[in-house]
C-alpha positions in Angstrom: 0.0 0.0 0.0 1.4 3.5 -0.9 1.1 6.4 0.8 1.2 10.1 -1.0 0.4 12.2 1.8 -3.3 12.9 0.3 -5.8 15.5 1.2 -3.5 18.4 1.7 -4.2 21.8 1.6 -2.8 23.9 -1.1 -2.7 27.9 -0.4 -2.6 30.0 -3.7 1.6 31.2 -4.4 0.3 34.7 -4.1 -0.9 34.2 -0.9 1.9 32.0 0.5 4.7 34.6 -1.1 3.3 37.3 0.7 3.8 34.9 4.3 7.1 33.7 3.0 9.5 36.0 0.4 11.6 32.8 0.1 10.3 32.1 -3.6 10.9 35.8 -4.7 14.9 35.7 -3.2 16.2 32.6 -5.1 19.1 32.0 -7.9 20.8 34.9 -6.3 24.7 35.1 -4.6 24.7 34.6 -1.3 25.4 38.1 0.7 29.1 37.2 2.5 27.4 39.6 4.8 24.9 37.8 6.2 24.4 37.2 9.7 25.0 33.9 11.5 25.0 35.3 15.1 24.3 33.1 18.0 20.8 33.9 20.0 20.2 37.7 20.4 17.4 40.0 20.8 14.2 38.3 19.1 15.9 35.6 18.1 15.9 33.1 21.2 16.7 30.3 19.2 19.2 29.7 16.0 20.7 26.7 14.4 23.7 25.7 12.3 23.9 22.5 10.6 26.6 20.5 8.2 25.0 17.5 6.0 27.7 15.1 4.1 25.8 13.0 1.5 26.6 9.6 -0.6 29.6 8.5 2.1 30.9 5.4 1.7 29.9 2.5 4.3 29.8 2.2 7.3 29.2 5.9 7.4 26.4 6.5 4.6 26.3 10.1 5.4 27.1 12.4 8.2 25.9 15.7 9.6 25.9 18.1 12.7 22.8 19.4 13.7 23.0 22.0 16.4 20.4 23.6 18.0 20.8 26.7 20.3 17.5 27.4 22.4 15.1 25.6 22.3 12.2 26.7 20.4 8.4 26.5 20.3 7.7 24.7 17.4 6.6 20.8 19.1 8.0 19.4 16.4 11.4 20.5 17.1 11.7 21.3 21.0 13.8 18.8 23.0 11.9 19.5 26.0 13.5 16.8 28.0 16.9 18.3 27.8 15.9 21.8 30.0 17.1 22.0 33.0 17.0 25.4 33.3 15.5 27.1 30.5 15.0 27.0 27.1 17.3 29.7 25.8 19.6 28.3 28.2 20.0 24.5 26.2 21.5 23.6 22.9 21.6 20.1 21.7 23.9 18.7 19.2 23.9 15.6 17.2 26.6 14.3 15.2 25.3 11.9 13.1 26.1 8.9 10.7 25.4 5.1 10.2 27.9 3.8 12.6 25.9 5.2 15.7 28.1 5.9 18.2 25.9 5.9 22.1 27.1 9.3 22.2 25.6 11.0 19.0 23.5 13.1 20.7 24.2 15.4 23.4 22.3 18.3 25.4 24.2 21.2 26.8 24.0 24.2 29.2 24.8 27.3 26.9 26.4 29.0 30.1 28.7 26.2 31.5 29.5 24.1 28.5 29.5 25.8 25.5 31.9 28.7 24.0 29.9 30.8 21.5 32.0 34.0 19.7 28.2 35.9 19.3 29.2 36.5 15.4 29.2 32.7 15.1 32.8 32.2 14.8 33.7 29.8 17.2 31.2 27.2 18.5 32.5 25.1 20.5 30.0 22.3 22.4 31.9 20.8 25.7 34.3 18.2 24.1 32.1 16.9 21.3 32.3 19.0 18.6 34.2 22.0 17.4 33.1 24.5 14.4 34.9 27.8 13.8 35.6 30.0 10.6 33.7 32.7 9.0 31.9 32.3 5.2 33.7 31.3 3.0 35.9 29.2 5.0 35.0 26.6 8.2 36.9 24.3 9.8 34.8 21.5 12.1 36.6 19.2 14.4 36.2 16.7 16.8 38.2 14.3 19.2 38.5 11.5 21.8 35.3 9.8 20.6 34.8 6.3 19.4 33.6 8.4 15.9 35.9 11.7 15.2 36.6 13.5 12.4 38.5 16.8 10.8 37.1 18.5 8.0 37.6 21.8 6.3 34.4 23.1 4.2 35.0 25.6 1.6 31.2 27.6 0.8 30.4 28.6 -2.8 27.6 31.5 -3.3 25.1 29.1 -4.3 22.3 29.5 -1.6 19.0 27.8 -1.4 16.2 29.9 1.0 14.1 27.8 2.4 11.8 30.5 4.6 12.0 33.9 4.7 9.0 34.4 6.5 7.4 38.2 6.9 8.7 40.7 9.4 11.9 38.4 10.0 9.8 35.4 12.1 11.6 32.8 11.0 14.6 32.2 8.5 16.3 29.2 7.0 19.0 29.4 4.1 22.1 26.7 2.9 24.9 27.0 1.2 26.4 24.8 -1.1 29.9 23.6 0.2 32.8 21.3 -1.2 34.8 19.7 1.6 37.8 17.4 2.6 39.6 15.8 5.5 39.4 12.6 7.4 36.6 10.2 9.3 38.2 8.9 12.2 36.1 5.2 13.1 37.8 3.3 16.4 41.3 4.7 15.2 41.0 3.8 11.3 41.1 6.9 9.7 38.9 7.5 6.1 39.6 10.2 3.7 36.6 11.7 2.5 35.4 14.9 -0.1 32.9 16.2 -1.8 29.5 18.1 -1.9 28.2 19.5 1.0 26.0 21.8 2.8 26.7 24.9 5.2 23.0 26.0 6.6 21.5 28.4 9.4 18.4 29.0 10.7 17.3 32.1 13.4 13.4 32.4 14.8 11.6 34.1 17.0 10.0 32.5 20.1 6.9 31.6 18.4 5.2 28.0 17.8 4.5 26.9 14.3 1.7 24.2 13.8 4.2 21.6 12.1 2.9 18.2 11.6 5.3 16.7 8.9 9.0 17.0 7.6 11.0 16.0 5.6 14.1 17.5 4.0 17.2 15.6 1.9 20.4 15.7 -0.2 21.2 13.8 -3.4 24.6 14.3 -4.8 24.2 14.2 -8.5 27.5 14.0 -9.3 30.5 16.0 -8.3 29.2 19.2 -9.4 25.7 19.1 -8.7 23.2 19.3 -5.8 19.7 18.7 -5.5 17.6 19.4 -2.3 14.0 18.1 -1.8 12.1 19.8 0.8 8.2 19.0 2.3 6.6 20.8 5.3 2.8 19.6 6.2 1.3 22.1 8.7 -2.4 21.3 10.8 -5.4 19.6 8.9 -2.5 18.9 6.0 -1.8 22.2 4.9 0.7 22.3 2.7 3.9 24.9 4.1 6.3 23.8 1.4 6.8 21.3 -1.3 10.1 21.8 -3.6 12.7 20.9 -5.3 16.4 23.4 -5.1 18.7 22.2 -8.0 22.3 23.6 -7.5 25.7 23.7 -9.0 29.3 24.5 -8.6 28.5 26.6 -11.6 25.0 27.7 -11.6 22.9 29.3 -9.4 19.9 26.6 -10.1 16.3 27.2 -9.4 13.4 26.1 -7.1 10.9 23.4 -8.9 7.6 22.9 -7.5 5.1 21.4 -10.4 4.6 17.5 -10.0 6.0 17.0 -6.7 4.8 14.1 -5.4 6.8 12.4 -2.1 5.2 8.5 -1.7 5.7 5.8 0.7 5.7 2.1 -0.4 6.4 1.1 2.8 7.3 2.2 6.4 9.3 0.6 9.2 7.0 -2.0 11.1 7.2 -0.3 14.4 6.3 2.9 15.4 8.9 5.2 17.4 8.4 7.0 21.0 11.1 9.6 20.7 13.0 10.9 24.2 9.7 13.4 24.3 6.8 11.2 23.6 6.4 12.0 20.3 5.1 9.0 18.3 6.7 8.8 14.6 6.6 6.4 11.5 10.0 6.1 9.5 9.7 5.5 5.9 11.6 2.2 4.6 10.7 2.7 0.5 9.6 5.7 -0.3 10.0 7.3 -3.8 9.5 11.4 -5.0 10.0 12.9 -8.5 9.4 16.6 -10.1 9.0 18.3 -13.0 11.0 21.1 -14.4 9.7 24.3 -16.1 8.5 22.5 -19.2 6.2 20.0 -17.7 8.7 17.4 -18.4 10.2 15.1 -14.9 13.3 16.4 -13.9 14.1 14.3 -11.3 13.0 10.7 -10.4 13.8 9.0 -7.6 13.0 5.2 -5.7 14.8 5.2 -2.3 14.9 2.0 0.2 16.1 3.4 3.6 19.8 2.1 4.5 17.7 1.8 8.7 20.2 4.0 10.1 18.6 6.6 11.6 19.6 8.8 14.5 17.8 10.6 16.6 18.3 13.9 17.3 17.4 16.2 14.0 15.7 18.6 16.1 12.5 16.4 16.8 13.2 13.7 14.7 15.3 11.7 13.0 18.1 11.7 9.8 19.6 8.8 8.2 20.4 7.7 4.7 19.2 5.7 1.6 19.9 4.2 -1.7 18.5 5.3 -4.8 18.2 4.8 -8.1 16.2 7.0 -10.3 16.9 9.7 -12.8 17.8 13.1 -13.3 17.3 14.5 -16.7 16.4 11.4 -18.5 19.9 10.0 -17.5 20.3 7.5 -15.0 21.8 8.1 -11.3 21.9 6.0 -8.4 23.7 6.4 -4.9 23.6 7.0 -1.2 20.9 10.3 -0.7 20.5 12.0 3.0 17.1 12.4 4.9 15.9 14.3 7.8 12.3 13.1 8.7 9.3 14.2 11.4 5.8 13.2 11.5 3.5 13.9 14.3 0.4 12.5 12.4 -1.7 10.5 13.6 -2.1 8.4 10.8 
């Protein structure tokens, strides 16, 4: 039995572009002077995040999620890591298919984290280390079972996902290339490639989220494709897209034909560390059209069942694929993020 997600709600583009500018700011440079400052003023909560795509096993993919303050939105509070208060706790995950117990971690912003306010330096107890300014970051970690040192190098090809009105809420990523090493139980593993650099700031507001689902495909060594869907309450839809990128092209968002369907999910249902019940897709597939009607991207992915909790919420692992992009055929190892609070 499949299962497409049916019923949504569809608000008009007029309508949704005057809640979120996103659409109108797109296949533009990236501003070197944007901010990616720590909590401040309105913004009580921010996050930074690094997503490494199509790694070879045992890894499958790897990313840092970081979250400092905790924010409204259910679907993304980690209310069982205050202590004190919310502005006061950051969590961190460091994610990828080997699964280390100590993956993800909560923190006290005042006794264990350094933060340079500009976001220069942030620095998470002794799990994770992430310092440089754009264009040029350096993230680090040691004396784990999993470490690594990579150096991240940003192009000017940015994807916004929300830009909502008056500043609520903001969400951008930058394409990246990267290299260094994966360190696994001593045995080092040189790895480059595509990534992302990405940052997110809000207000302390709640957002009815109900379902998402956000991941990477590596076309090849050039090329990036990002696949976004947001469900809000009674199944309205908040976004459904597609961001193509390039090393040398600015790309564009696609929207027309998007369709996301689930073959089949895991068997059991999951109780995450808040009591939040999720389903995790096992074969899922997704495809959209470009400008001219004609599918631009096809995809059939089987879950590699590595997930990790601890993407916000939720949960991000990997899968294969095979599919097509173009008319030519593709195939490898793609990333997903995924949170669903529906009932069904």
């Amino acid at each position: 039995m499949a299962f497409p997600f049916s019923g949504q709600i569809q608000l008009p583009h007029k309508l949704m572009n005057l809640i979120d500018h996103s659409r109108l700011n797109h296949s533009q440079p990236f501003d070197p002077d944007t901010e990616v400052h720590t909590p401040r003023g309105k913004y009580t909560c921010v996050h930074y995040g690094m997503m490494f795509p199509n790694l070879s096993a045992p890894f499958n993919f790897l990313n840092f999620l970081i979250v400092v303050g905790q924010p409204k939105i259910k679907l993304f509070k980690n209310t069982h890591l205050i202590k004190t208060s919310a502005i006061n706790t950051a969590n961190v995950l460091v994610g990828t298919a080997v699964g280390t117990p100590d993956h993800f971690n909560g923190y006290s912003v005042q006794h264990d984290c350094e933060l340079i306010s500009n976001g220069s330096l942030l620095r998470f107890a002794n799990d994770i280390l992430i310092e440089g300014k754009y264009p040029l970051f350096h993230a680090k970690r040691e004396g784990h079972d999993f470490n690594f040192d990579l150096k991240i190098e940003a192009t000017d090809k940015v994807a916004n996902f929300v830009e909502l009105v008056g500043g609520m809420y903001q969400h951008w990523s930058l394409l990246c290339q990267y290299e260094g090493f994966l360190d696994y139980k001593g045995k080092k593993t040189k790895v480059q490639g595509l990534c992302t650099y990405e940052y997110a700031r809000g207000i302390n507001v709640n957002l009815p989220m109900q379902f998402f689902t956000y991941q990477i495909i590596n076309i090849d060594e050039n090329t990036q494709v990002l696949l976004v869907e947001v469900l809000g309450s009674l199944n309205s839809v908040i976004q459904k897209r597609v961001y193509l990128r390039s090393l040398d092209d600015y790309g564009d968002i696609y929207e027309e034909g998007f369709n996301l369907t689930v073959q089949e999910f895991e068997p059991n249902r999951l109780t995450t560390p808040n009591g939040l019940s999720m389903r995790l897709p096992q074969q899922f597939s997704w495809t959209v059209n470009d400008n001219h009607g004609v599918p631009l991207i096809t995809i059939e992915g089987r879950s590699n069942q590595d997930f990790q909790y601890g993407m916000a919420g939720g949960y991000a692992g990997s899968y294969q694929y095979q599919g097509t992009f173009k008319g030519k055929a593709i195939e490898g190892t793609g990333y997903i993020e995924w949170l669903d609070i529906r009932e069904s």
